[in-house]
DSSP file (Angstrom, degrees, kcal/mol; ACC not computed):
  #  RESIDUE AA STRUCTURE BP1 BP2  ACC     N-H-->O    O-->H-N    N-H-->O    O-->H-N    TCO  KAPPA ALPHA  PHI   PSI    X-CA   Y-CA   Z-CA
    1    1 A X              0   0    0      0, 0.0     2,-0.3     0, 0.0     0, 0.0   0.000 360.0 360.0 360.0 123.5   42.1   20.8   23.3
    2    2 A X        -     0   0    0      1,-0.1     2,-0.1     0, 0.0     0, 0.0  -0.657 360.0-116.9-100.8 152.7   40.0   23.5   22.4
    3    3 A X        -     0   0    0     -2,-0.3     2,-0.2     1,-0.1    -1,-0.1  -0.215  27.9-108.9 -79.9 158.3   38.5   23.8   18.5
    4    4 A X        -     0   0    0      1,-0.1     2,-0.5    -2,-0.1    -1,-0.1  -0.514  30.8-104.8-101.7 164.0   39.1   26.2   16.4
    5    5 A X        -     0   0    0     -2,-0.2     2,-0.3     1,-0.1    -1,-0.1  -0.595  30.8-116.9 -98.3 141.9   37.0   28.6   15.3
    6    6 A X        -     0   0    0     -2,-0.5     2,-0.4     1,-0.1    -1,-0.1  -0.472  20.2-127.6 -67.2 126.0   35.4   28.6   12.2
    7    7 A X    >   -     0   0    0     -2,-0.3     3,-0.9     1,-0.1    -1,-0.1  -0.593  29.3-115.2 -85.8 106.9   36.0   31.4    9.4
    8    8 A X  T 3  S+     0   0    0     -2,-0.4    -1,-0.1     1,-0.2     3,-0.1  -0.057 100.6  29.0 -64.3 149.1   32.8   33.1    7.9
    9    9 A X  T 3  S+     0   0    0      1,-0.2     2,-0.7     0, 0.0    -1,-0.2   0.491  86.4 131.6 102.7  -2.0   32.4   32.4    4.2
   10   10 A X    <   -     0   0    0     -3,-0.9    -1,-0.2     1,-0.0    -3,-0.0  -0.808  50.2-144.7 -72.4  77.7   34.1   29.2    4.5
   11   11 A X        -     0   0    0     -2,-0.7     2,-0.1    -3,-0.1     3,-0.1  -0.210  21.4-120.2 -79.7 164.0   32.2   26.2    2.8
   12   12 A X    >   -     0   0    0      1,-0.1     3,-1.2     4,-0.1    -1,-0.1  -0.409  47.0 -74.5 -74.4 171.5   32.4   22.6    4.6
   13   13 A X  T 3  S+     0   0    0      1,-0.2    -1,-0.1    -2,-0.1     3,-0.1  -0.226 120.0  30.4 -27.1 135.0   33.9   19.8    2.7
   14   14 A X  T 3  S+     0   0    0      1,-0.1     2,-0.3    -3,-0.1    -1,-0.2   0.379  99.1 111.8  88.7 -24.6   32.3   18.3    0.3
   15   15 A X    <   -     0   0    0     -3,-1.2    -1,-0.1     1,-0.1     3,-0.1  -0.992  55.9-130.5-106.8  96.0   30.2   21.6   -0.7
   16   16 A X        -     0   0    0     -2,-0.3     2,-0.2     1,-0.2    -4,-0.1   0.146  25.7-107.7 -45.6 155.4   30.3   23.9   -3.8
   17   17 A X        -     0   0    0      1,-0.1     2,-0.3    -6,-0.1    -1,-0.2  -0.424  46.3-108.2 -38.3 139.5   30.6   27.7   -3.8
   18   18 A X        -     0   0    0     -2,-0.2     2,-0.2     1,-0.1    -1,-0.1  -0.696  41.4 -95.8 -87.2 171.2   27.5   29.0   -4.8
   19   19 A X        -     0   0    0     -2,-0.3     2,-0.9     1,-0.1    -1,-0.1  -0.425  23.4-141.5 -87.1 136.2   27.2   30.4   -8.3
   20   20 A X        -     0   0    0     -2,-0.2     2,-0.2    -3,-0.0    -1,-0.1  -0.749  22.8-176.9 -90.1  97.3   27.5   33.6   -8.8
   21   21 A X        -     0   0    0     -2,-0.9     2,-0.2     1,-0.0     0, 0.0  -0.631   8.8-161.9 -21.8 109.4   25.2   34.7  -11.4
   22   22 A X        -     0   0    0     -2,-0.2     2,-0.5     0, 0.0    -1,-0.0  -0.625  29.1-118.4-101.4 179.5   25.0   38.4  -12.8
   23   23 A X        -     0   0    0     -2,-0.2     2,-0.7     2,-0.0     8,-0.0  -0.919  23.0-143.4-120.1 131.5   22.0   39.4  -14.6
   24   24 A X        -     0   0    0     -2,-0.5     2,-0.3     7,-0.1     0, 0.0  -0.763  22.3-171.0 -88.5 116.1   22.9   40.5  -18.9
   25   25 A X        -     0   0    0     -2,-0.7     2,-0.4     3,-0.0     6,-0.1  -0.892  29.6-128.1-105.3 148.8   20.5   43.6  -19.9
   26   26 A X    >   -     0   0    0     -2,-0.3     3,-2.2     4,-0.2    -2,-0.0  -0.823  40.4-103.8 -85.5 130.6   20.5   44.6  -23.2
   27   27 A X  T 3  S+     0   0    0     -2,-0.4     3,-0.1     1,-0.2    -1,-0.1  -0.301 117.0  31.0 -66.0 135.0   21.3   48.8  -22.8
   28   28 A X  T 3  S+     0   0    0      1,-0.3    -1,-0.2    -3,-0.0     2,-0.2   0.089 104.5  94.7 111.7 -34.7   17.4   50.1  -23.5
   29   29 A X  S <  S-     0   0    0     -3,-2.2    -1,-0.3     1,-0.1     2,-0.2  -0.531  75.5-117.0 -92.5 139.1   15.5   46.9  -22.0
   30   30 A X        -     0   0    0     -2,-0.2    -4,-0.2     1,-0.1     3,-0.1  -0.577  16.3-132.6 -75.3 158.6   14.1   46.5  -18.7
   31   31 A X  S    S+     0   0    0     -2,-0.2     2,-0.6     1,-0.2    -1,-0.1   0.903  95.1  27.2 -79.5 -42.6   15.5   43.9  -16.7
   32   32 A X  S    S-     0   0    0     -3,-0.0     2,-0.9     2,-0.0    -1,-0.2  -0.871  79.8-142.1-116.4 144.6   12.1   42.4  -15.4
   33   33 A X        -     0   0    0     -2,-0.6     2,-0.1    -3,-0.1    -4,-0.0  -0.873  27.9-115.7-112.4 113.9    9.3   43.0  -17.8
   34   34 A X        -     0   0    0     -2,-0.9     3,-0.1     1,-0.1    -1,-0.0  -0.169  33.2 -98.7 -53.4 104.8    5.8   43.8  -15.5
   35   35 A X        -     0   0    0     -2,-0.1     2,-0.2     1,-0.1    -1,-0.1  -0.183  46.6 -95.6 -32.3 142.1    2.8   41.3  -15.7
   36   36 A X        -     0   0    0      1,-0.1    -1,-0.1     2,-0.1     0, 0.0  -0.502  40.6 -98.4 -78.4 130.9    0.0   42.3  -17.8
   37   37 A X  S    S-     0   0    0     -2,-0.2     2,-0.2    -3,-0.1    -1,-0.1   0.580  84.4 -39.2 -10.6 -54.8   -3.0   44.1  -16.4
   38   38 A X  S    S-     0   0    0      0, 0.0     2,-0.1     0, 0.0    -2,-0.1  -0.928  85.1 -48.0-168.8-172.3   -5.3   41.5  -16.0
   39   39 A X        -     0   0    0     -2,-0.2     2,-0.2     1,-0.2     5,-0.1  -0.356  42.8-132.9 -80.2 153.4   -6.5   38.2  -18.0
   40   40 A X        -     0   0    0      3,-0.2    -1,-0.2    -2,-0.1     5,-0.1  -0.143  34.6-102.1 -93.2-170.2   -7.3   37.9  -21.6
   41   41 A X  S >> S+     0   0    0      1,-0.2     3,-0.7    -2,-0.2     4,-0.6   0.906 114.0  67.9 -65.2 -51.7  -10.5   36.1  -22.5
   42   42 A X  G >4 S+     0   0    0      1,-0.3     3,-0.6     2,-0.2     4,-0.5   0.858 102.9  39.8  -2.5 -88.9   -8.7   33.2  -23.4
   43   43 A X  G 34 S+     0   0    0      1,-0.3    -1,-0.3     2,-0.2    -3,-0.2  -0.432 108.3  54.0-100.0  42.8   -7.5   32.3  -20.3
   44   44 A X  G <> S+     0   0    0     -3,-0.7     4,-2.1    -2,-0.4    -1,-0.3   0.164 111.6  51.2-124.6  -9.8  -10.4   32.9  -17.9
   45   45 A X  H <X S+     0   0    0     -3,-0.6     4,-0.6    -4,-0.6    -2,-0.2   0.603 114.6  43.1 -76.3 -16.6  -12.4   30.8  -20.1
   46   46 A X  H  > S+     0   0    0     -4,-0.5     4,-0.6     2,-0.2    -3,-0.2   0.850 107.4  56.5 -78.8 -21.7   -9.9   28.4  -19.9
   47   47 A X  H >> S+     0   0    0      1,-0.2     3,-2.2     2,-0.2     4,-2.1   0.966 107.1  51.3 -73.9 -58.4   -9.6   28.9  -16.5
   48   48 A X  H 3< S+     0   0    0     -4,-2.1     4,-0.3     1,-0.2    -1,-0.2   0.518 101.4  63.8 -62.3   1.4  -13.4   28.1  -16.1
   49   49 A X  H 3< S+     0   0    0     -4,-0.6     4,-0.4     2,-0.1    -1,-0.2   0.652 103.2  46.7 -35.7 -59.7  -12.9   25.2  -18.0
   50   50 A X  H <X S+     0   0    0     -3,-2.2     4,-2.5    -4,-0.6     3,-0.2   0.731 109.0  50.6 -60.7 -45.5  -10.6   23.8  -15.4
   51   51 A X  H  X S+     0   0    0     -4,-2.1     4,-1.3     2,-0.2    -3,-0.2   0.731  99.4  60.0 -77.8 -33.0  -12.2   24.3  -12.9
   52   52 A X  H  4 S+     0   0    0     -5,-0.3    -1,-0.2    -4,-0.3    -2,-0.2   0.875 111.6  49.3 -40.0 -43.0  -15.3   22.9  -14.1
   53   53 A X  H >> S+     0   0    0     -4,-0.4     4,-0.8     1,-0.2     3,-0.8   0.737  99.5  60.6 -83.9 -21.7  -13.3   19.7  -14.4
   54   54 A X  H 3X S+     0   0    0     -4,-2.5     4,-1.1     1,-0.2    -1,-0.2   0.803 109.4  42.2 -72.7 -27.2  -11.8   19.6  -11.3
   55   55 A X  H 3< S+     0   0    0     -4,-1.3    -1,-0.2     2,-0.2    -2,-0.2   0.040 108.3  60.2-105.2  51.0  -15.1   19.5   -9.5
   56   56 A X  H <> S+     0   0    0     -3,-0.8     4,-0.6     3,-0.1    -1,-0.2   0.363 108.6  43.3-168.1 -59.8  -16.4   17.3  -11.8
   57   57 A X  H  < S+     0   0    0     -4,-0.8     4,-0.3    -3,-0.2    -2,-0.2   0.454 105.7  58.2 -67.4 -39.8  -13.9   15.1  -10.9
   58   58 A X  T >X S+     0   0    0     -4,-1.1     3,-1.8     2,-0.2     4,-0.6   0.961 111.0  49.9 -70.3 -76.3  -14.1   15.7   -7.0
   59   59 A X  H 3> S+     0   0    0      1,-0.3     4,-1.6     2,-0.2    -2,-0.2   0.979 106.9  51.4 -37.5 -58.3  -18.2   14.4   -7.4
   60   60 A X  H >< S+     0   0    0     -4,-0.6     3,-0.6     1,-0.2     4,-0.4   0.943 116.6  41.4 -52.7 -29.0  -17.3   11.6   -9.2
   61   61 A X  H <4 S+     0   0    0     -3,-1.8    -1,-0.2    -4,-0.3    -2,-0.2   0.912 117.7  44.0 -57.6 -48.5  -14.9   10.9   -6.2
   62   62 A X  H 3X S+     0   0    0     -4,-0.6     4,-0.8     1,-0.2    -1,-0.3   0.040  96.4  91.3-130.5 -12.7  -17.0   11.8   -3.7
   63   63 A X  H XX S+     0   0    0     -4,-1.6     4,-2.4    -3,-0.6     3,-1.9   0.959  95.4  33.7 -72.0 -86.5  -20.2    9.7   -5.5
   64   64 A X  H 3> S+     0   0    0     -4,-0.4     4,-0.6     1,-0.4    -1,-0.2   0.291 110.9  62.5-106.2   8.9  -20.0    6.5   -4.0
   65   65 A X  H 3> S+     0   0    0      2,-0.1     4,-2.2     3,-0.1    -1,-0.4   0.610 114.2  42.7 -73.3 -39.1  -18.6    7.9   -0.3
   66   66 A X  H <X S+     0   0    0     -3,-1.9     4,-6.7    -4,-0.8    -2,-0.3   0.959 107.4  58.0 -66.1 -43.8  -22.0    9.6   -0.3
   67   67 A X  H  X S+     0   0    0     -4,-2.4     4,-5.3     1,-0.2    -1,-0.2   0.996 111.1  40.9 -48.2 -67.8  -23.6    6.5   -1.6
   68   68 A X  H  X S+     0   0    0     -4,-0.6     4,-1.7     1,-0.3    -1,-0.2   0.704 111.9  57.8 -72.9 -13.0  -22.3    4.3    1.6
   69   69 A X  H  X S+     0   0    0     -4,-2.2     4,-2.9     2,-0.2     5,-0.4   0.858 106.0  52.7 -73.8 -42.1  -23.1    7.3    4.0
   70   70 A X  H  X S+     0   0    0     -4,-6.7     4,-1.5    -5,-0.3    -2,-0.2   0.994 110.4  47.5 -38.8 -57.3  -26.8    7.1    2.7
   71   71 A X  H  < S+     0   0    0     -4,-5.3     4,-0.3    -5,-0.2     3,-0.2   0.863 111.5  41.3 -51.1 -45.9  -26.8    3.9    3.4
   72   72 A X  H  X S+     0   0    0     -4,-1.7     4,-0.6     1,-0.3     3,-0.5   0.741 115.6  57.4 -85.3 -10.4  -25.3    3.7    7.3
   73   73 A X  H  < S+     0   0    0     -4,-2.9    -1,-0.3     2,-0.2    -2,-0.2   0.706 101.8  60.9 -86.9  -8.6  -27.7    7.1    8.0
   74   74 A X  T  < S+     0   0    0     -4,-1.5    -1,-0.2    -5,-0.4    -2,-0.1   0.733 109.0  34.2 -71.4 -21.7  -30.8    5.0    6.9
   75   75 A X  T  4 S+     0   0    0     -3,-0.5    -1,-0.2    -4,-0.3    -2,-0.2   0.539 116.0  74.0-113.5 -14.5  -30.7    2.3    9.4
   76   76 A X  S  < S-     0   0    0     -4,-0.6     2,-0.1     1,-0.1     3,-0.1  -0.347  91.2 -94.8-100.3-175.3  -29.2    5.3   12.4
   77   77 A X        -     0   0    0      1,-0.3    -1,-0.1     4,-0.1    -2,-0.1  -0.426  63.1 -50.6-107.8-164.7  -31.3    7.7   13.9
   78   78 A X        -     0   0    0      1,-0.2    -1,-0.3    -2,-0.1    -4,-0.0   0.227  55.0-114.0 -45.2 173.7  -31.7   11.5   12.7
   79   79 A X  S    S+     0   0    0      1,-0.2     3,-0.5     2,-0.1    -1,-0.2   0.387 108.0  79.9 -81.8  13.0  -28.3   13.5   12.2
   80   80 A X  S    S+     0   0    0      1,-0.2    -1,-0.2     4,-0.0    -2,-0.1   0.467 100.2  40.7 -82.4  -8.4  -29.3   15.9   15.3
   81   81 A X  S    S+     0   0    0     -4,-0.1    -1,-0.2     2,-0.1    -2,-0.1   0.324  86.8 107.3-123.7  15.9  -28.1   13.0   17.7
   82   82 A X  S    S-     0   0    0     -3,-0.5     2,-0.2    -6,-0.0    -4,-0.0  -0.627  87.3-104.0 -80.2 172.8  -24.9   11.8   15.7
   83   83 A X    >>  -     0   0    0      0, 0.0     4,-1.3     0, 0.0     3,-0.6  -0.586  30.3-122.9 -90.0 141.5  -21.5   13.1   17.8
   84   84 A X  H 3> S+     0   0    0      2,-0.2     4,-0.6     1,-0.2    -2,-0.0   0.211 110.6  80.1 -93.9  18.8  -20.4   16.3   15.6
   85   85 A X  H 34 S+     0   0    0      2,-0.2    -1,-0.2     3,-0.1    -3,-0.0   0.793  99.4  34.7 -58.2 -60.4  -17.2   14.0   15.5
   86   86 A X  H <4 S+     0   0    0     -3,-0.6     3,-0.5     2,-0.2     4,-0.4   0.724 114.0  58.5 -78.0 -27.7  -18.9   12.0   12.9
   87   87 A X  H >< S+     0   0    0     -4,-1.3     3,-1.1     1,-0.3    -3,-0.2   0.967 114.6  41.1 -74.5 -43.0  -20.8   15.3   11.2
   88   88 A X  T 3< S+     0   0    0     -4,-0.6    -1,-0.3     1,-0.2    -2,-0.2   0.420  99.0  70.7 -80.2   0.0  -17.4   16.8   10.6
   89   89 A X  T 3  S+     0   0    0     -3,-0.5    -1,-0.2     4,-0.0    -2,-0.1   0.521  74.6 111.7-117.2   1.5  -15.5   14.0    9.5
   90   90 A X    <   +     0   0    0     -3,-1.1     3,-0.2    -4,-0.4     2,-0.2  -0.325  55.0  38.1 -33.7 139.3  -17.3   13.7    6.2
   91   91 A X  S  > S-     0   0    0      1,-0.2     4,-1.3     2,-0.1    -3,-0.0  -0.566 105.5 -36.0 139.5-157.7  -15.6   14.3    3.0
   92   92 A X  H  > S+     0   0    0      1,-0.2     4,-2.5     2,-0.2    -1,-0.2   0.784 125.4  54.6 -63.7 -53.1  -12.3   13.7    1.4
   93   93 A X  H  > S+     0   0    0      1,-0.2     4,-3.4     2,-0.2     5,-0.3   0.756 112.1  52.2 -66.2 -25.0   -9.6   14.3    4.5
   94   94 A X  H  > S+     0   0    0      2,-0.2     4,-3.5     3,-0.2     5,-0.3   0.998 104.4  52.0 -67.6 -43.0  -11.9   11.4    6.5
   95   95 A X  H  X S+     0   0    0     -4,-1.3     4,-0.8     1,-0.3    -2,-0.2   0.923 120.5  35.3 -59.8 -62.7  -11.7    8.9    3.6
   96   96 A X  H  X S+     0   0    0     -4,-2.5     4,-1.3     2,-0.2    -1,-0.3   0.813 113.5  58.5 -50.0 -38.6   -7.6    9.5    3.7
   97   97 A X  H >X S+     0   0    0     -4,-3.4     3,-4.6     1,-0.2     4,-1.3   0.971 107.9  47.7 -52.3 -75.0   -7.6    9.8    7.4
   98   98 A X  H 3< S+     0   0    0     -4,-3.5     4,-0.4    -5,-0.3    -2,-0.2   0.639 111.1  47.6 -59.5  -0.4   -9.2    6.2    7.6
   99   99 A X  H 3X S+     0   0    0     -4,-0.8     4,-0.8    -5,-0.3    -1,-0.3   0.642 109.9  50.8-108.7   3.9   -7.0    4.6    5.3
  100  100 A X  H <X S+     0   0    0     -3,-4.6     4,-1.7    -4,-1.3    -2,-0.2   0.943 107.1  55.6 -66.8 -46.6   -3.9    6.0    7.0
  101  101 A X  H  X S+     0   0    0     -4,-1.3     4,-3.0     1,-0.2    -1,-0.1   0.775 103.5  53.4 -60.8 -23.7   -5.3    4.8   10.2
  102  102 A X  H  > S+     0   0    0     -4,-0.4     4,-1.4     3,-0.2     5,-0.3   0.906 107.7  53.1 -72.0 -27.9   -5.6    1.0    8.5
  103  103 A X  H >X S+     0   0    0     -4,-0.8     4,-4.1     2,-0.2     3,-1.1   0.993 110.2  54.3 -67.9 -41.7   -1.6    1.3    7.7
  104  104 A X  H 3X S+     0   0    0     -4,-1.7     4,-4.7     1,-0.4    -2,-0.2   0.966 112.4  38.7 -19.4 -75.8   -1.4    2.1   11.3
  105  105 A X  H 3X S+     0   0    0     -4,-3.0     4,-0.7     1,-0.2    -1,-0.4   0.773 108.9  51.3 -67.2 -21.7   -2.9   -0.5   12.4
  106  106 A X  H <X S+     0   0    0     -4,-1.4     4,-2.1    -3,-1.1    -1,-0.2   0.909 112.4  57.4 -97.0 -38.8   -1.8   -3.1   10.3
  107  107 A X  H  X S+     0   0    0     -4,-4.1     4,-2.5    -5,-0.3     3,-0.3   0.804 111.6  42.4 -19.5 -58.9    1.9   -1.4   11.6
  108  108 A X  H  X S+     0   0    0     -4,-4.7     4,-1.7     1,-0.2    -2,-0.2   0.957 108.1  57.8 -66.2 -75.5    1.0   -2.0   15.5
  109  109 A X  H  X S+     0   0    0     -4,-0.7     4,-3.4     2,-0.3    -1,-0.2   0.533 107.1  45.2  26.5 -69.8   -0.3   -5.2   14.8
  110  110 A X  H  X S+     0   0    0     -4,-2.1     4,-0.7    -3,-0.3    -2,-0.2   0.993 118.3  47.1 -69.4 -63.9    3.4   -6.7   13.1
  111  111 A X  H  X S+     0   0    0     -4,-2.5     4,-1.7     1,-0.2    -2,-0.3   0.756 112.3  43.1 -64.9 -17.3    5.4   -5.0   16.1
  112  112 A X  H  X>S+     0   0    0     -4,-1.7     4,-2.1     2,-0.1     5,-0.5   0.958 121.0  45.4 -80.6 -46.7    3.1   -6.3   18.9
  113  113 A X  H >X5S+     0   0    0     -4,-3.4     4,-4.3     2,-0.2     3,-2.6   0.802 120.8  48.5  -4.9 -94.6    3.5  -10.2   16.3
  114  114 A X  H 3X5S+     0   0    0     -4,-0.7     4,-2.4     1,-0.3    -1,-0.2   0.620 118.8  28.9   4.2 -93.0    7.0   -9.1   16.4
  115  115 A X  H 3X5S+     0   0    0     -4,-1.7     4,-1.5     1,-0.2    -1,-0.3   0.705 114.7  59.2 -46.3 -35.4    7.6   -8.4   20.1
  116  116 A X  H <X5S+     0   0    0     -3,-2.6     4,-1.5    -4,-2.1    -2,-0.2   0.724 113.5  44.6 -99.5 -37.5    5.0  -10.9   21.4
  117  117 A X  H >X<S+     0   0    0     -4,-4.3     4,-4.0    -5,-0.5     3,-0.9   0.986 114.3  46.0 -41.4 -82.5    7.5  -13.7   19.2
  118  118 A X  H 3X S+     0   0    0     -4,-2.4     4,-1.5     1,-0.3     5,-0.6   0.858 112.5  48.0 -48.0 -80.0   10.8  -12.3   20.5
  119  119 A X  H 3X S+     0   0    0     -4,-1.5     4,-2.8     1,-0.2     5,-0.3   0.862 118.4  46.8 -40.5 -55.4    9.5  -12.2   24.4
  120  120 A X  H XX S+     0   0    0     -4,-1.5     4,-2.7    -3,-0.9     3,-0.7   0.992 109.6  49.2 -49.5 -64.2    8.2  -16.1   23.6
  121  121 A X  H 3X S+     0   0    0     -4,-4.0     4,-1.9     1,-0.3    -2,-0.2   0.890 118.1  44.0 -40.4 -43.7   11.6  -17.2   21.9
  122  122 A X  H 3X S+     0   0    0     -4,-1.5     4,-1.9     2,-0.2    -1,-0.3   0.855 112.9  48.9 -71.5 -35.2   13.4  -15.6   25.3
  123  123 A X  H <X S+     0   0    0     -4,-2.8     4,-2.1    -3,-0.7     5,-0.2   0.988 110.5  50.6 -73.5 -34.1   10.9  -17.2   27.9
  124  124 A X  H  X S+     0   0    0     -4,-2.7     4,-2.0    -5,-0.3    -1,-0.2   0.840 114.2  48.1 -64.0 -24.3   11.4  -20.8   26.2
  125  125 A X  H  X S+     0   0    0     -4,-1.9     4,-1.2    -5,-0.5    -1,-0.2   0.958 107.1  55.4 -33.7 -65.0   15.4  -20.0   26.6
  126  126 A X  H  X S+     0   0    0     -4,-1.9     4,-1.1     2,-0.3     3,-0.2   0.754 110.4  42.6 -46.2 -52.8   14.8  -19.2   29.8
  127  127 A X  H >X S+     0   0    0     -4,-2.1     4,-3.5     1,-0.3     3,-1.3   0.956 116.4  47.2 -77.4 -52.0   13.1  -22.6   30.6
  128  128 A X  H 3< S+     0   0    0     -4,-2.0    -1,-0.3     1,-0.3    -2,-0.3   0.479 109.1  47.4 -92.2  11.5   15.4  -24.6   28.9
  129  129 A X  H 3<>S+     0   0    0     -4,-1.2     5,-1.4    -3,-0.2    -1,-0.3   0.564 112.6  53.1 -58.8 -44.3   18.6  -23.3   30.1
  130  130 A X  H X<5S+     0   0    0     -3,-1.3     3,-1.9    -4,-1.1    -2,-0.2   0.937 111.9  49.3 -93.4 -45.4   17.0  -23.6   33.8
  131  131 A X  T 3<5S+     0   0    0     -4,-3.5    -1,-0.2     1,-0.2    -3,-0.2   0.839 112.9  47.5 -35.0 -41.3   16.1  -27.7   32.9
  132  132 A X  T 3 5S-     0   0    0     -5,-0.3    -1,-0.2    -4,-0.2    -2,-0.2   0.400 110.9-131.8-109.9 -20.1   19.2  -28.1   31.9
  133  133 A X  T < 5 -     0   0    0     -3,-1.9    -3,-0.2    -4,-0.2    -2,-0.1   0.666  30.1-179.2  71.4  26.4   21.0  -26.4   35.0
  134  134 A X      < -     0   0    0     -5,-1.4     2,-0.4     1,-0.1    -1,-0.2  -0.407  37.8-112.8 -48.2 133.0   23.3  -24.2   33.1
  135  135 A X        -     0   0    0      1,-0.1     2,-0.3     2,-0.0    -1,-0.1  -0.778  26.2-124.1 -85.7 115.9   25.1  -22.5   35.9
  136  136 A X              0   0    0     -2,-0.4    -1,-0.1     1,-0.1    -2,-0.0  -0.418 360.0 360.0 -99.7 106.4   24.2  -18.7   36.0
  137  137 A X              0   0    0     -2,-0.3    -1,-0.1     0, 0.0    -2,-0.0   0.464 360.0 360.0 -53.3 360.0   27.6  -16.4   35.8
């Protein structure tokens, strides 16, 4: 039975119109009123403000990652022989990379548990269903 064809403009079930909106000017007024020239004084001091505190904030993060890199480059040899694996994988994105990779792992870990159960619980069926002679259908 072939379907029928669908009508454009049509919403599915379940699914509003969208609203139609018109835009009210007052007769005289622009309708979008134009960004100001540049920043007042105000706000680029504020701006530098913020930004002071965000990296501020970033060090302090970033303190005691540094700390525990001192530490494992003290006992290894120069960084000119490190794998540029390890030179690039300083900073912020490693620290998050390496705790994604521990949710990983702990993930694989319960599904092989998991699987490595389920595969026991069937072989120990297996055995005692063939002790028992159950007669195979």
């Amino acid at each position: 039975m072939p379907m029928a064809k669908r009508a454009r403009g049509t919403t599915r079930p379940g699914q509003r119109r969208p609203i139609q909106r018109t835009a009210r000017a007052v007769p005289g007024t622009p309708l979008v009123i134009p960004p100001p020239d540049g920043l007042s004084d105000a706000e680029v001091a504020r701006a530098a403000e913020l930004e002071a505190a965000l990296l501020a904030s970033e060090r302090a993060e970033q303190a005691p990652a540094g700390r525990r890199a001192q530490q494992e480059r003290a006992g290894a040899p120069d960084e000119s022989t490190l794998s540029p694996r390890r030179a690039a994988g300083s900073g912020r994105l490693a620290l998050e990379a390496a705790e994604e990779y521990r949710y990983v792992a702990r993930d694989v870990r319960r599904i092989a548990i998991i699987g490595g159960s389920m595969f026991g619980i069937l072989a120990v069926l297996y055995a005692v269903l063939e002790l028992m002679g159950v007669a195979r259908s």
